[in-house]
FIPADREN-827647 format. One line per field, with one value per residue: x negated, y, z of N, C-alpha, C in turn; residue in three letters. Coordinates in Angstrom, 2 decimals. Atoms other than C-alpha are relative to their C-alpha. Example, Ala and Ser with C-alpha at 12.3 -4.5 7.8 and 13.67 -1.06 7.14 Angstrom:
<recs>
nX -0.89_0.82
nY -1.19_-1.19
nZ 0.00_-0.06
caX -12.30_-13.67
caY -4.50_-1.06
caZ 7.80_7.14
cX -0.90_0.77
cY 1.20_1.09
cZ 0.00_0.73
r ALA_SER
</recs>
This chain:
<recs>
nX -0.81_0.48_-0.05_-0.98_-0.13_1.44_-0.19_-0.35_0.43_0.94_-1.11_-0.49_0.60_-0.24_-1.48_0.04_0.95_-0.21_-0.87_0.07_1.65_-0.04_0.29_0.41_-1.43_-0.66_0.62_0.90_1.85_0.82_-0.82_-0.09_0.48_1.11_0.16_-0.91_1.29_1.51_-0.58_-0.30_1.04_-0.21_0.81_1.53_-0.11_-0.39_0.00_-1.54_-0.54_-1.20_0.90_0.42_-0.80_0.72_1.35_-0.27_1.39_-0.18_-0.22_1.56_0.43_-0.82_-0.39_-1.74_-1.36_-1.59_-0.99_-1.06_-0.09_-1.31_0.03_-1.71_-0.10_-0.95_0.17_-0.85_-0.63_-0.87_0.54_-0.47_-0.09_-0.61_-1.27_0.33_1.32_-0.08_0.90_-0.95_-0.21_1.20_0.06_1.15_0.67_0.91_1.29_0.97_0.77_0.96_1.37_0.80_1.47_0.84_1.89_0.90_1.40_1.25_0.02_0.28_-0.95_-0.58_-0.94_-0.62_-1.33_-0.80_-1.32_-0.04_-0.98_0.86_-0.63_-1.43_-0.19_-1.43_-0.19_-1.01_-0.18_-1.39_0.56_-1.08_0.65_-0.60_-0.90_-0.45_-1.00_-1.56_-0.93_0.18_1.23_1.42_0.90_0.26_1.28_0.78_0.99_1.04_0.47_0.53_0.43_1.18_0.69_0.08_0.63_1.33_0.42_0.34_1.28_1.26_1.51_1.32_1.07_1.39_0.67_1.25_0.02_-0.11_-1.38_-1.16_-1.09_-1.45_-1.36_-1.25_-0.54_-1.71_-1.40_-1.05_-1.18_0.07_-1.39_-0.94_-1.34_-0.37_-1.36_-0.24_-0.55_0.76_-0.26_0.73_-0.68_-0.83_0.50_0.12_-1.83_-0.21_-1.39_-0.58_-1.31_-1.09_0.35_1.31_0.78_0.02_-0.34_1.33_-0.08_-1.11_0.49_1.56_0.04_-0.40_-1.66_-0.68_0.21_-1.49_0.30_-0.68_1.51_0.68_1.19_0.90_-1.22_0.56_-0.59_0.95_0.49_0.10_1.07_0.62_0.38_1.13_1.39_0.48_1.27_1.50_1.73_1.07_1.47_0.55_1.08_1.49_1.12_0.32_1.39_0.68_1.18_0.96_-0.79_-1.08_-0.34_-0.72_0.11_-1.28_-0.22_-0.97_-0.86_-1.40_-0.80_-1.31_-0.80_-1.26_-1.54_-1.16_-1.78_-0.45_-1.14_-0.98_-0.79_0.55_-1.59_0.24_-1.77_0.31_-1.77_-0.40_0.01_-0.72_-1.21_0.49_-0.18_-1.30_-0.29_0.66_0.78_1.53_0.66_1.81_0.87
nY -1.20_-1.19_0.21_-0.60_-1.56_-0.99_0.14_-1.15_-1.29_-0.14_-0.14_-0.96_-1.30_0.20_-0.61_-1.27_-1.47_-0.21_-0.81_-1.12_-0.18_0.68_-1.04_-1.25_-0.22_1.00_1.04_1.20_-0.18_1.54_1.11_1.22_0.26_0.17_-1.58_-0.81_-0.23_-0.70_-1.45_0.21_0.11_0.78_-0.29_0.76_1.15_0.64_1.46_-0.06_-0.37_-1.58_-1.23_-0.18_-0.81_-1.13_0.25_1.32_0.27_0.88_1.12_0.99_0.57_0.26_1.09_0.80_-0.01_-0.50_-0.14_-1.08_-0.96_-0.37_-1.03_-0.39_-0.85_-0.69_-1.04_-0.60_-1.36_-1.25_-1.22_-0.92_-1.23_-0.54_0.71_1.52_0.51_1.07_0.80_1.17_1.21_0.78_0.56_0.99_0.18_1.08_-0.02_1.00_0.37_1.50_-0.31_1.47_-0.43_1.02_-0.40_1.24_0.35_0.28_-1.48_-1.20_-0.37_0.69_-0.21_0.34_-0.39_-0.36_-0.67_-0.66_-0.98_-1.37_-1.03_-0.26_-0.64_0.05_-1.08_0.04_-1.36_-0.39_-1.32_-1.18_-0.90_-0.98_0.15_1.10_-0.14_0.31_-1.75_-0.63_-0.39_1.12_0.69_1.25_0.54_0.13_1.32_-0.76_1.43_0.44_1.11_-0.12_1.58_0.51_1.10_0.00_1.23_-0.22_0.64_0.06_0.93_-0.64_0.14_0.22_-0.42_0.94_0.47_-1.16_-1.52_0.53_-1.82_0.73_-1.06_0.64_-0.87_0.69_-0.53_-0.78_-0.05_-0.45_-0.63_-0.41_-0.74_-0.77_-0.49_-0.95_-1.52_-0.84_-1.25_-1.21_-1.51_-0.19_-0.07_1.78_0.28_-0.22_0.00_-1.45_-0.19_-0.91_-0.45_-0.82_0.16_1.67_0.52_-1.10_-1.34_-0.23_0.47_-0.65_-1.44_-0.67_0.14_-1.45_-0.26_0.93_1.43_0.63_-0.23_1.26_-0.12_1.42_1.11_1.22_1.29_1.47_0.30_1.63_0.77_1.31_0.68_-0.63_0.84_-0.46_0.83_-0.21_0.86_-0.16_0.60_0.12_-0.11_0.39_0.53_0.46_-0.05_1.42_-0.78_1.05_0.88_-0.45_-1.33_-0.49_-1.09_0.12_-0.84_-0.22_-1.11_0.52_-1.15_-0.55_0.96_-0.60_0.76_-0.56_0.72_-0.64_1.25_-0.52_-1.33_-1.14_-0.67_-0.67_-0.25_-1.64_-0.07_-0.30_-1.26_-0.98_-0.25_-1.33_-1.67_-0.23_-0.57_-1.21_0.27_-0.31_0.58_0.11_-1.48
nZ 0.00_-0.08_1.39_0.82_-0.76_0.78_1.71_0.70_-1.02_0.79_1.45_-0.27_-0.34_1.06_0.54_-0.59_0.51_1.57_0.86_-0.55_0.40_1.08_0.89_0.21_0.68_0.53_-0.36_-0.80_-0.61_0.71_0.28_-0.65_-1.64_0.07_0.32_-1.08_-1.21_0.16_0.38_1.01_0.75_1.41_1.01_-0.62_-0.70_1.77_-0.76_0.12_1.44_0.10_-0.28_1.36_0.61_-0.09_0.06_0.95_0.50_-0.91_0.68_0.65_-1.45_-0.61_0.34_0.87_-0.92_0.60_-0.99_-0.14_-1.39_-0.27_-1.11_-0.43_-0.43_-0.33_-0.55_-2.09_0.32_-0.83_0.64_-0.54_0.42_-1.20_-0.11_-0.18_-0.84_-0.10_0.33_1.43_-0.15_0.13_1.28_-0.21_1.20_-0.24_1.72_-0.26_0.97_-0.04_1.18_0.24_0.42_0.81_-0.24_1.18_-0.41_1.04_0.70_-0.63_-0.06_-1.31_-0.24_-0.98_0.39_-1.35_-0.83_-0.59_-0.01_0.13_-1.19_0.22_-1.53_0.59_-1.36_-0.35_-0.83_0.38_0.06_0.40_0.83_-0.41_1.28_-0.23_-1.53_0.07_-0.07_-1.35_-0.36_-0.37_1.23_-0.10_-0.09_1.21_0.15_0.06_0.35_1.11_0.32_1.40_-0.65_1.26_0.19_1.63_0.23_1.11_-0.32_-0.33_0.33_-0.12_0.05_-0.23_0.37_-0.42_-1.24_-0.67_0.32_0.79_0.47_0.40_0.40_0.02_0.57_-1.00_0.09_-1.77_-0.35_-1.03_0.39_-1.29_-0.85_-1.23_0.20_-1.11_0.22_0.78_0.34_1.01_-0.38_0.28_1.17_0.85_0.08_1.48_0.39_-0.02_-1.00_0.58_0.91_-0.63_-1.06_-0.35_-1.49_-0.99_-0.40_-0.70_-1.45_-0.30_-0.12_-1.55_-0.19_0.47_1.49_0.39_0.11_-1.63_-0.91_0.04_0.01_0.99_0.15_-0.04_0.65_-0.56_0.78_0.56_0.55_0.23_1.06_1.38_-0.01_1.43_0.18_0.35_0.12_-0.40_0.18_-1.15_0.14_-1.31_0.09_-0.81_-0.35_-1.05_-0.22_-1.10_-0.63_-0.91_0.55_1.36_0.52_0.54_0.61_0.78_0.01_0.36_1.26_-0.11_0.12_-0.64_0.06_0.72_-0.33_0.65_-0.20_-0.57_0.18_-1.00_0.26_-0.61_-0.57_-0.25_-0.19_-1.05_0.03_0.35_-1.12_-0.98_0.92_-0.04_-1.08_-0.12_-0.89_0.19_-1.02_0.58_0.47
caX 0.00_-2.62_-4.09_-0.79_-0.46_-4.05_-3.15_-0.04_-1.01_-4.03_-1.10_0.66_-2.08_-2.82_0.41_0.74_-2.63_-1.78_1.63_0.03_-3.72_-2.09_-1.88_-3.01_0.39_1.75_-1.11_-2.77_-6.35_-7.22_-5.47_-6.73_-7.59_-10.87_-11.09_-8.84_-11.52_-14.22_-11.75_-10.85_-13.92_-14.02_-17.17_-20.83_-19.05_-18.38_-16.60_-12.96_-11.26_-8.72_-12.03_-12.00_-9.09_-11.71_-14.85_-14.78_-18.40_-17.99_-16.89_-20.63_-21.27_-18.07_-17.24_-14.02_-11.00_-7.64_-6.25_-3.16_-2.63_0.51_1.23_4.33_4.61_6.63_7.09_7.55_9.17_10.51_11.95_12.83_14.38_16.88_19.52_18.01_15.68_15.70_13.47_14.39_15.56_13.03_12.60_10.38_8.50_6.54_3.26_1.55_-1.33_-2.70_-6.04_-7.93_-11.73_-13.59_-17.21_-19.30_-22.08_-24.24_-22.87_-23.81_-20.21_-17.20_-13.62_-10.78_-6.85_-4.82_-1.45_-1.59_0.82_-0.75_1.34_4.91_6.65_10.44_12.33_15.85_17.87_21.35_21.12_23.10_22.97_24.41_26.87_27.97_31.29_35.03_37.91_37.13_33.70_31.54_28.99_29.03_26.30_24.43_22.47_19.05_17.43_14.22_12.22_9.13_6.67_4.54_2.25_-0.81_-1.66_-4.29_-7.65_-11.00_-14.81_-18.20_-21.47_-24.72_-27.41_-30.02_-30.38_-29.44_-27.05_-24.10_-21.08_-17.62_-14.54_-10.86_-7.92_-4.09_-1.09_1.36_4.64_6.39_9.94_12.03_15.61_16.78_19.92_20.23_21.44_19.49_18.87_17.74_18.11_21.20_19.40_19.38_23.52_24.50_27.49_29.99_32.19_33.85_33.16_29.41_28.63_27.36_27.92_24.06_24.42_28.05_26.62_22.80_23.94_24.42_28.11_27.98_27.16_30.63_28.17_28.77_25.08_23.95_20.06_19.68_23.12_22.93_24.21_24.23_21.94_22.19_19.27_18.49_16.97_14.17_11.12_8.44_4.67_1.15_-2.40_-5.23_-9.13_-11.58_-15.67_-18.33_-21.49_-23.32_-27.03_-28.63_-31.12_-31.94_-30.05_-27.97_-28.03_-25.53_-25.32_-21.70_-20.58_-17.39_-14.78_-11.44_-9.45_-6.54_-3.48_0.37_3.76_6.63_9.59_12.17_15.70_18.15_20.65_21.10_24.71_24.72_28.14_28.33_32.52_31.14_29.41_31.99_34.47_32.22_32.41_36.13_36.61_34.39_32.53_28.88_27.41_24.15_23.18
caY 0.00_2.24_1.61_2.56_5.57_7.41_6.13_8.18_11.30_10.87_10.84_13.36_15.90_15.20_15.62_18.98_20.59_19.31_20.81_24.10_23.63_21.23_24.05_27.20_28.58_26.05_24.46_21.43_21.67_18.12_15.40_12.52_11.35_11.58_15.29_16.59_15.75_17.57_20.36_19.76_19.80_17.97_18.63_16.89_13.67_10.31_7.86_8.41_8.31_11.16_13.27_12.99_15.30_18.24_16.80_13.90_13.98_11.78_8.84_7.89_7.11_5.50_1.49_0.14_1.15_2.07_4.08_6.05_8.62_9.64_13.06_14.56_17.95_19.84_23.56_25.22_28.56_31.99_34.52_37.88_41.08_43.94_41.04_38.01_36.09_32.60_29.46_27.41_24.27_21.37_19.82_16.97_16.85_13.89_13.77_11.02_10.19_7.58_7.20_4.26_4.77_2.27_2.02_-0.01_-1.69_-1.60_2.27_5.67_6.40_5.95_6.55_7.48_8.24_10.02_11.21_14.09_16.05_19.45_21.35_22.78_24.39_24.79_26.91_26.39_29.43_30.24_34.03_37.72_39.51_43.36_42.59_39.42_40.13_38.95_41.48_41.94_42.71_39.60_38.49_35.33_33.41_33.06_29.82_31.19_27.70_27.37_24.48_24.77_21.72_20.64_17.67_16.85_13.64_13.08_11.65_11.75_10.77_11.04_10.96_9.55_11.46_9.28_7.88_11.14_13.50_13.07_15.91_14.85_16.67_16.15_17.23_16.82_17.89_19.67_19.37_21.84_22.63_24.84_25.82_28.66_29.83_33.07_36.58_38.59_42.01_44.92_48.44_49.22_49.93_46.22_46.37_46.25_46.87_49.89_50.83_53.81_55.52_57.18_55.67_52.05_49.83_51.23_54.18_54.09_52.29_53.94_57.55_59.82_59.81_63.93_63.22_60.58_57.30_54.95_55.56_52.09_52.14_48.08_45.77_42.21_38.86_35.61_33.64_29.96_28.42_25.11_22.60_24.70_23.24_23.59_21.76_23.33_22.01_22.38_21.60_20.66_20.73_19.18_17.96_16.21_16.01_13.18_15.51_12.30_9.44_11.67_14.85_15.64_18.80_19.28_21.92_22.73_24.57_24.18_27.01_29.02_27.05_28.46_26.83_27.93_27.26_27.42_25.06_25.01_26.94_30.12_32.16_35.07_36.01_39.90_39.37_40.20_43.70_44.85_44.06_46.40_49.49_48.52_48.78_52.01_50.02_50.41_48.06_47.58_51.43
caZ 0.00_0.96_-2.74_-4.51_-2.16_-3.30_-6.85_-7.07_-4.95_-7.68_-10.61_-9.13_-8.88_-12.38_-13.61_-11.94_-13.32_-17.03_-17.07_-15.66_-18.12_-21.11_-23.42_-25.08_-25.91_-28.19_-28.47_-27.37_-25.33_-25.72_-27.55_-25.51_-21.51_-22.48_-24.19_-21.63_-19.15_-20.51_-21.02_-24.07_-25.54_-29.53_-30.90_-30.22_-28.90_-30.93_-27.91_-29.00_-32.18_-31.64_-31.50_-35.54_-35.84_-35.21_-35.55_-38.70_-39.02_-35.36_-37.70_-38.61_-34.82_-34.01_-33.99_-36.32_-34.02_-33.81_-30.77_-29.69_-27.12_-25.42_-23.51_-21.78_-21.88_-19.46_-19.22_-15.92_-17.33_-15.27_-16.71_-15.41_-16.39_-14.80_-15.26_-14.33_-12.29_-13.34_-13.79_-17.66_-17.80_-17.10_-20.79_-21.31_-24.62_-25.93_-28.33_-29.19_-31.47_-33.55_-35.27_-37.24_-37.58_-40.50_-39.92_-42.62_-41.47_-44.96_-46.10_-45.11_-45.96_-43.31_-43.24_-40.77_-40.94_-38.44_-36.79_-35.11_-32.78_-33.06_-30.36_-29.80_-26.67_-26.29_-23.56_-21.99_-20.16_-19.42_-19.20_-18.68_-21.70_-21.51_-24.35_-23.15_-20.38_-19.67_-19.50_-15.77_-16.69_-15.45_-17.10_-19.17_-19.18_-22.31_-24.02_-24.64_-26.45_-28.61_-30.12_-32.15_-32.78_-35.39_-36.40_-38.95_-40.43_-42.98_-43.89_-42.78_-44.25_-43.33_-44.19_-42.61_-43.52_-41.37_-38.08_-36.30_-38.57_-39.72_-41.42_-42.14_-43.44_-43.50_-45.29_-43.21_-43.99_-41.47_-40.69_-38.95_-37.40_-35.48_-33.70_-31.91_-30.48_-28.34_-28.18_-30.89_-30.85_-34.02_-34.49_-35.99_-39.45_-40.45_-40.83_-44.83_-46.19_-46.23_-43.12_-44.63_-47.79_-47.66_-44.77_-43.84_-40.82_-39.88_-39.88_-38.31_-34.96_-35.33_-35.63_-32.32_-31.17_-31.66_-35.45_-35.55_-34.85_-31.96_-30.67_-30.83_-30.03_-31.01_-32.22_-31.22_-32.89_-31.37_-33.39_-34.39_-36.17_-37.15_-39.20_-40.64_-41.22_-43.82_-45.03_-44.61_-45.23_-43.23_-43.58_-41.43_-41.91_-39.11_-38.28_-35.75_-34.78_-32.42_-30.58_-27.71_-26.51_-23.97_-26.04_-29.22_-30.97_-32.60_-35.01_-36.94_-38.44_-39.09_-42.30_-41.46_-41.93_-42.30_-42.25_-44.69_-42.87_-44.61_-45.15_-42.88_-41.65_-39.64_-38.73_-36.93_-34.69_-34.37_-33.24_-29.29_-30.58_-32.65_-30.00_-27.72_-30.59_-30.78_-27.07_-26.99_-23.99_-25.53_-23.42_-25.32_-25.63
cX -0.85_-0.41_0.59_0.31_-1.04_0.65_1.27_0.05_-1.02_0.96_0.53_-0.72_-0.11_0.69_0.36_-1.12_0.10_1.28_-0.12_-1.18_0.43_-0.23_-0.24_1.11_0.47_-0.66_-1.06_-1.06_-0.63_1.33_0.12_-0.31_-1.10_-0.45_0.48_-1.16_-1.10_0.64_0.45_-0.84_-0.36_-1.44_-1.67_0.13_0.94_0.90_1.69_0.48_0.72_-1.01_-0.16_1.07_-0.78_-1.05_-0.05_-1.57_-0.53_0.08_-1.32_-0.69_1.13_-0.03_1.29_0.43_0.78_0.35_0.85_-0.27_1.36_-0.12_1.60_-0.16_1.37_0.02_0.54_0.01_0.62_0.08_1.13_0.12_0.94_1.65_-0.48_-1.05_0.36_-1.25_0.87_0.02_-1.34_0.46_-1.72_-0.44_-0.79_-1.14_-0.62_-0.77_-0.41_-1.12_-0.94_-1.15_-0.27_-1.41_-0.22_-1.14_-1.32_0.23_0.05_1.85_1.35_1.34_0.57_1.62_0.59_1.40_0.15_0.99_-0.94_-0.06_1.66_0.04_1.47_0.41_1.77_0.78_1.68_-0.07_1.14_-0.31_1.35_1.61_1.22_1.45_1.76_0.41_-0.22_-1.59_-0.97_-0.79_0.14_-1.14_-0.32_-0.88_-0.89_-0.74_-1.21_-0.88_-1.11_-1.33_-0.62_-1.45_-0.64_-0.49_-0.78_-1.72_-1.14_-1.01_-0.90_-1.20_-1.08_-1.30_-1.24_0.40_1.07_0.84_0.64_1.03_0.82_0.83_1.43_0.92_1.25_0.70_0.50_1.11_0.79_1.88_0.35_1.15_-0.29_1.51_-0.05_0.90_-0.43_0.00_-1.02_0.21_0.64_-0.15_-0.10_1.32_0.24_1.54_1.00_1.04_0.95_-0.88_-1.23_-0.74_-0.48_0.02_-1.57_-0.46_1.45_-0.88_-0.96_0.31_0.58_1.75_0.31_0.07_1.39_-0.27_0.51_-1.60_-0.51_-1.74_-0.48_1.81_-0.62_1.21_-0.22_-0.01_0.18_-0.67_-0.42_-0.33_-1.13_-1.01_-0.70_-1.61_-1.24_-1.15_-1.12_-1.76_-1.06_-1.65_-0.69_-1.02_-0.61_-1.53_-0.39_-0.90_-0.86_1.05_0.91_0.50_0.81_0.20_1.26_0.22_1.30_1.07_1.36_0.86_1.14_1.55_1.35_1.12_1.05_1.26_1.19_1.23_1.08_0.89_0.23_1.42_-0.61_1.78_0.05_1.55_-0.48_-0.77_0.98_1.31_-0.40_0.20_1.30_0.68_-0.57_-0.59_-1.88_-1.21_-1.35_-0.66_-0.79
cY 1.26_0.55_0.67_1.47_0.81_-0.08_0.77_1.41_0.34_0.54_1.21_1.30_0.13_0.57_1.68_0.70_-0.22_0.85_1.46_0.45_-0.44_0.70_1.55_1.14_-0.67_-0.66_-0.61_0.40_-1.03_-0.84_-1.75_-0.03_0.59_1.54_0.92_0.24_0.61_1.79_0.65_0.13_-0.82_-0.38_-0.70_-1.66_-0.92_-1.37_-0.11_0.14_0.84_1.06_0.22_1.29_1.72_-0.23_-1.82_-0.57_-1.62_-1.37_-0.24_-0.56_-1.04_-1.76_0.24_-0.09_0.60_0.56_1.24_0.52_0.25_0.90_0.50_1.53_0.30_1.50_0.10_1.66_0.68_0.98_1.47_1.34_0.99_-1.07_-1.07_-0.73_-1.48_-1.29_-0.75_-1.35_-0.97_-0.87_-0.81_-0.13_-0.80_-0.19_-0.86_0.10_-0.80_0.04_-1.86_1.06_-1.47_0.58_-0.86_-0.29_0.37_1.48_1.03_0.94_-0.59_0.84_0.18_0.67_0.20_0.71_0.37_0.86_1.55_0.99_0.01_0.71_0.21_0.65_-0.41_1.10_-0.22_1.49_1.37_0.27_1.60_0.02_-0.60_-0.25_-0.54_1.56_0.79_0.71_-0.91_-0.12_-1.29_-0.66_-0.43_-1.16_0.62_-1.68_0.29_-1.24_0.18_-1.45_-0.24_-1.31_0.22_-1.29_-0.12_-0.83_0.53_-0.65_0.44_-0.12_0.08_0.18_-1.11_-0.26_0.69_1.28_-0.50_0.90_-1.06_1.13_-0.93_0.71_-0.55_1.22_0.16_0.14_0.77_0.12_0.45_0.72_1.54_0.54_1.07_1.32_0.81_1.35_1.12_1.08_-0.46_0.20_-1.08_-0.24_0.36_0.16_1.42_-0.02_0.88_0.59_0.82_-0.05_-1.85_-0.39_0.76_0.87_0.23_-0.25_0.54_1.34_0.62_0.76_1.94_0.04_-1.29_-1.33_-0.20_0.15_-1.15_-0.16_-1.53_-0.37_-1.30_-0.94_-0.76_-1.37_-1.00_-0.63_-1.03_-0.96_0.55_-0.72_0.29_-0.86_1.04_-0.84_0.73_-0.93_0.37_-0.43_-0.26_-0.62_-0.37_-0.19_-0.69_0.49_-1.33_-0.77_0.87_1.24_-0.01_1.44_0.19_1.53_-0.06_0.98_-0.39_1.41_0.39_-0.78_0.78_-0.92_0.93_-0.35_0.74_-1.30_0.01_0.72_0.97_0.88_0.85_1.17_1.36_0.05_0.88_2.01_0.75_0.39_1.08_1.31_-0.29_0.50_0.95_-0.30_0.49_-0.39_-0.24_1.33_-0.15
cZ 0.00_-1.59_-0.67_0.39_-0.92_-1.47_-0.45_0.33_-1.43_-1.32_0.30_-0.24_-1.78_-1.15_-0.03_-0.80_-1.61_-0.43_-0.02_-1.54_-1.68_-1.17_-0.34_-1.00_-0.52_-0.06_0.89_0.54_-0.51_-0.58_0.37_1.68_-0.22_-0.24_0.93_1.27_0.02_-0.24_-1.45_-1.56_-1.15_-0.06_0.81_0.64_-0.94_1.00_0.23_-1.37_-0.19_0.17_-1.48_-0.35_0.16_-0.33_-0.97_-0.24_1.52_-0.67_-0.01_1.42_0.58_-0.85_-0.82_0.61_-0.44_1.83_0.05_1.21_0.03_0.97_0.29_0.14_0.52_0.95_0.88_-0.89_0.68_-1.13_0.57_-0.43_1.31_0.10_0.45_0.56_0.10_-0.46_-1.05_0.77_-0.36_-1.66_0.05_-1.92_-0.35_-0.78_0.26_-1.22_-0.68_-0.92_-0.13_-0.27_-0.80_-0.07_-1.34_0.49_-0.70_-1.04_1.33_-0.10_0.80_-0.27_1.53_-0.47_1.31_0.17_0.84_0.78_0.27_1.41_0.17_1.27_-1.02_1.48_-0.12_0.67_0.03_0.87_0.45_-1.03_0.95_-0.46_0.77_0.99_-0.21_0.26_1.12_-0.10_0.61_-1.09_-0.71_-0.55_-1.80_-0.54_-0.55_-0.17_-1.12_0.04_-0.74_0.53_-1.29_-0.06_-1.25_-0.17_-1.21_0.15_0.30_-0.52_0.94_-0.38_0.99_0.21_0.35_1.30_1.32_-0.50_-0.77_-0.43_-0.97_-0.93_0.04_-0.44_0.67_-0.24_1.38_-0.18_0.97_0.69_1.33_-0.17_0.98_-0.10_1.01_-0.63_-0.74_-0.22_-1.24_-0.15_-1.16_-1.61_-0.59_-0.56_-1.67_0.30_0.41_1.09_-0.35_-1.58_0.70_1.34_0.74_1.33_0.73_0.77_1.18_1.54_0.33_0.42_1.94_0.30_-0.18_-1.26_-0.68_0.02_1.26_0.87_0.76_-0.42_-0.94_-0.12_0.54_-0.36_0.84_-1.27_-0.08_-1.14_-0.18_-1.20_-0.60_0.37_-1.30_0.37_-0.11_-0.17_0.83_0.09_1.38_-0.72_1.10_-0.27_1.10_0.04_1.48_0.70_1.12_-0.24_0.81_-0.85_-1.59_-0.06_-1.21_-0.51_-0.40_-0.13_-0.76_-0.66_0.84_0.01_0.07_-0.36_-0.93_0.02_-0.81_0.07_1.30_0.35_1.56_-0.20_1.13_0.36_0.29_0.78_1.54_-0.31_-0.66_0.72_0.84_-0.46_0.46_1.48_0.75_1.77_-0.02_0.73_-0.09_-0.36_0.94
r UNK_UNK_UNK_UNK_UNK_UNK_UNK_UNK_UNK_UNK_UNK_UNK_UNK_UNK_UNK_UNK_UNK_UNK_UNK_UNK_UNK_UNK_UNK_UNK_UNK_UNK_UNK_UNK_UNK_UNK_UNK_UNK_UNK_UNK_UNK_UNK_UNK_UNK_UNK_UNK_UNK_UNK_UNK_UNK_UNK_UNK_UNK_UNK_UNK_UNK_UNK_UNK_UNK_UNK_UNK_UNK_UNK_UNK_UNK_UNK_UNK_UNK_UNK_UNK_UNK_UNK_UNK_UNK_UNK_UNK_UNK_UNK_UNK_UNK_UNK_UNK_UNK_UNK_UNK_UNK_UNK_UNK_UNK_UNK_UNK_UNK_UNK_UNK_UNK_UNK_UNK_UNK_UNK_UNK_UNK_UNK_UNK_UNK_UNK_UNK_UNK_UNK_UNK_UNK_UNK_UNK_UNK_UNK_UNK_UNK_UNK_UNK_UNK_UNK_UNK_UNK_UNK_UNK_UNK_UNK_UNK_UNK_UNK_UNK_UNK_UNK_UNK_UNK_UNK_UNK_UNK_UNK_UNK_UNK_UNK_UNK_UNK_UNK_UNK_UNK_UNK_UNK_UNK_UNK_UNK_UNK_UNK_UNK_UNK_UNK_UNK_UNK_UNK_UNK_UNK_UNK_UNK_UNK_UNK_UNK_UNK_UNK_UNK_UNK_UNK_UNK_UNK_UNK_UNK_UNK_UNK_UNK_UNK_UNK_UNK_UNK_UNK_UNK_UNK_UNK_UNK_UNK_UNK_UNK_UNK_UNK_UNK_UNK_UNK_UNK_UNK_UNK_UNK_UNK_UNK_UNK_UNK_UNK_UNK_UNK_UNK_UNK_UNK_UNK_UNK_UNK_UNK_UNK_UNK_UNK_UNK_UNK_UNK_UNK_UNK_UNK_UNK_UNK_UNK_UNK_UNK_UNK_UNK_UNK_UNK_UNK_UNK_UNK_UNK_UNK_UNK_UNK_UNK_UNK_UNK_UNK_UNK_UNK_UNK_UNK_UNK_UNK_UNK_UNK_UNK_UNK_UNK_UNK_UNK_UNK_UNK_UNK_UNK_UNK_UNK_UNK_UNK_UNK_UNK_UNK_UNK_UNK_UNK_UNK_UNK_UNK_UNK_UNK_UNK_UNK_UNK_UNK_UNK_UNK_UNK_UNK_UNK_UNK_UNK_UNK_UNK_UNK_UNK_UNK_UNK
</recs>
């Protein structure tokens, strides 16, 4: 018992400093046990195969394996304004990895193939907005939801050079996608379309209530978003150098990379601001 005790006190702590350390805004630090422990350190080290997704030139040191990783992220989110002081909903997120390495015994040349989760982060809330109220005037609570997340899978070589250096590359595709649903707010200048002759909904709500507008600083919609998603490519360049038995010397660089989300669909409910003009409340000025 005592055993199992330490061992999850040990898990526990663990647990706790990855969901605090795991990432660098959306993304990842490390992608395995092993990287995580060094701080997520890739580059100069050849004793993991999920170390190719940064460093491919690693392949020319590495045995013929295959392993996965599995991580849990879960944000601890607050968020606070002059309406609200709340912690999001706990959401559990899951990324795993998998990677083959092929060595050759009798070539200087070496494969590897991988499936990467890259990153993501996602946030829960139920919220005031200003807008948002019953006839009495309460507030009602608001769903305040996003999702973003994306993944890279793709191959890997390397070259040999001699005993002691070795320089890879890799080319992986990216997959990316995200939801959101909340309260959205823009200035009043984004509004198309004609409210009266010579004058557009924009201007009607933007302008200053002595000039005949409603003196609407921002409008807000509530947004509904989903399904989008879209494909980038990213490249990857390393190299490795054997300086002793204990010592490696790791380089690389990894290109720019963007996503073109795009697909899905997206509505946007304006019914609770124009009810606010209509009932000359103006709750969002």
């Amino acid at each position: 018992m005592k055993k199992i005790s330490v061992v999850l006190v040990l898990v526990s702590v663990l647990l706790m400093i990855s969901q605090s350390f795991s990432t660098n805004g959306t993304y990842l630090n490390g992608f395995s046990a092993i990287s995580i422990g060094r701080g997520g350190l890739s580059y100069g080290f050849y004793d993991s195969p999920i170390l190719i997704m940064r460093d491919p030139a690693a392949i020319s040191f590495m045995p013929t394996s295959l392993e996965g990783n599995f991580s849990l992220l879960i944000p601890g989110l607050h968020f606070k304004n002059a309406l609200n002081d709340k912690e999001g909903e706990t959401k559990y997120f899951p990324m795993g990895d998998l990677v083959f390495v092929n060595r050759y015994q009798d070539s200087n040349w070496n494969w590897g193939f991988g499936v990467f989760t890259q990153g993501g982060m996602g946030a829960d809330f139920k919220l005031k907005n200003s807008l948002f109220r019953d006839q009495n005037g309460n507030y009602i609570l608001q769903d305040y939801h996003s999702k973003f997340g994306v993944i890279e899978a793709g191959p890997s070589i390397s070259f040999k050079g001699g005993e002691n250096i070795s320089i890879g590359a890799s080319v992986h595709l990216l997959y990316g996608q995200m939801e959101m649903k909340m309260p959205y707010s823009l200035s009043p200048s984004v509004m198309m379309g004609v409210a009266m002759p010579g004058l557009t909904f924009g201007q009607l709500f933007g302008s200053p209530m002595s000039q005949g507008g409603l003196g609407y600083t921002e409008v807000t919609a509530y947004a509904d978003m989903r399904d989008v998603n879209g494909f980038g490519v990213s490249g990857t360049v390393s190299a490795q150098y054997k300086v002793s038995g204990r010592v490696t010397v790791g380089a690389g660089f990894t290109s720019n990379s963007s996503l073109k989300l795009r697909d899905g669909t997206a509505t946007m409910d304006m019914t609770a601001q124009f009810n606010d003009a209509a009932d000359g409340n103006n709750q969002s000025r």
